[in-house]
N, C-alpha and C positions, 0 to 999 in steps of 0.2 A: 532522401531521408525526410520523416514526418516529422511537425510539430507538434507532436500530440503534449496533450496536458497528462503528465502521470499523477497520482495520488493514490497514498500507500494510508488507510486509515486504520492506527494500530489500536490493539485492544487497553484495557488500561494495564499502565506499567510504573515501577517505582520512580523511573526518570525518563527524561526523552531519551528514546533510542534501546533504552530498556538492559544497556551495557552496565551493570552495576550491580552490588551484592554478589556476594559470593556463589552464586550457582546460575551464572548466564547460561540461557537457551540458545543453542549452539544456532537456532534456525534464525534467530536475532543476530547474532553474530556473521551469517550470510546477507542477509535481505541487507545488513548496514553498508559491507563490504562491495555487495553487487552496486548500489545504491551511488556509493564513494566511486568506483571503477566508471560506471556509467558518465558519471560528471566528468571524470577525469580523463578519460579517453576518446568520450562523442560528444560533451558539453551538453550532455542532457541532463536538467534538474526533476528529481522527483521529490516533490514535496511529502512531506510527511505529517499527519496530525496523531494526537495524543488527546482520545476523551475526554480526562477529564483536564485538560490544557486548552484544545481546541473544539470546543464542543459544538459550537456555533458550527463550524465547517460541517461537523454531522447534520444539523438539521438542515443546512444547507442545500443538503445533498438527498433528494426524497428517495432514490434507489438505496441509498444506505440507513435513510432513518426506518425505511418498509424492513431492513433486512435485520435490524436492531430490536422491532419491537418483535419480528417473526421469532428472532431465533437468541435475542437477548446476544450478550457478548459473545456468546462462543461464533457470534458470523464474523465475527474480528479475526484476522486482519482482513478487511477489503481494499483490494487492488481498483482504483476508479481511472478509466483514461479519456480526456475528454466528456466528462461528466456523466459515463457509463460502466457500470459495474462487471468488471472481466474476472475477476478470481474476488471467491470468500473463502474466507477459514484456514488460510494458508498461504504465507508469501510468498511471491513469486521469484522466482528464480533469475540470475543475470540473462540468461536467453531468452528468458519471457521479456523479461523488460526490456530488451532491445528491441523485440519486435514488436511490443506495444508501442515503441518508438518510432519504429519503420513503419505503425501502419500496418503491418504488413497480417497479423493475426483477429479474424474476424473476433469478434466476443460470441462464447459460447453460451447460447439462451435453451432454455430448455423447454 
């Protein structure tokens, strides 16, 4: 099992987590749950930021500030693991995230 560093950098949303108001995004409602499952079963933490909460961490981060000014929000969410860009514009899945865990899934560059 790897130690990778996960980070899930989400688009802007009303709250952390983006679970609130009357019409939650079902794909929000997964990424939280995979997110919860993964800590809860393999004690792996993925951190999570929120633009306009954690903004600092975007500029932080030059593969996601390159993909912010490319493609403005809609490159939200970006998946970072170990300080490299594996998934834009859509969260990743519990079996993504586990093998971003394990290691075990090259990042795909194009």
């Amino acid at each position: 099992m790897g130690n990778n560093n996960i980070e899930i950098f989400d688009p802007p949303m009303c709250c952390p987590g983006g679970l609130c108001g009357p019409a939650i995004d079902p794909a929000l409602l997964d990424v939280s749950e995979a997110v919860l499952r993964l800590k809860n079963e393999r004690g792996i933490e993925v951190k999570r930021y929120l633009l306009q909460q954690d903004g600092q961490k975007f500029f932080q981060n030059p593969e996601v500030m390159s993909l912010l000014k490319e493609k403005g929000t809609n490159a939200l969410p970006v998946t970072v693991v170990n300080g490299k860009v594996v998934k834009q514009g859509a969260y990743p899945s519990y079996e993504e995230l586990c093998s971003y865990a394990e290691g075990s899934l090259l990042t795909q560059r194009s």
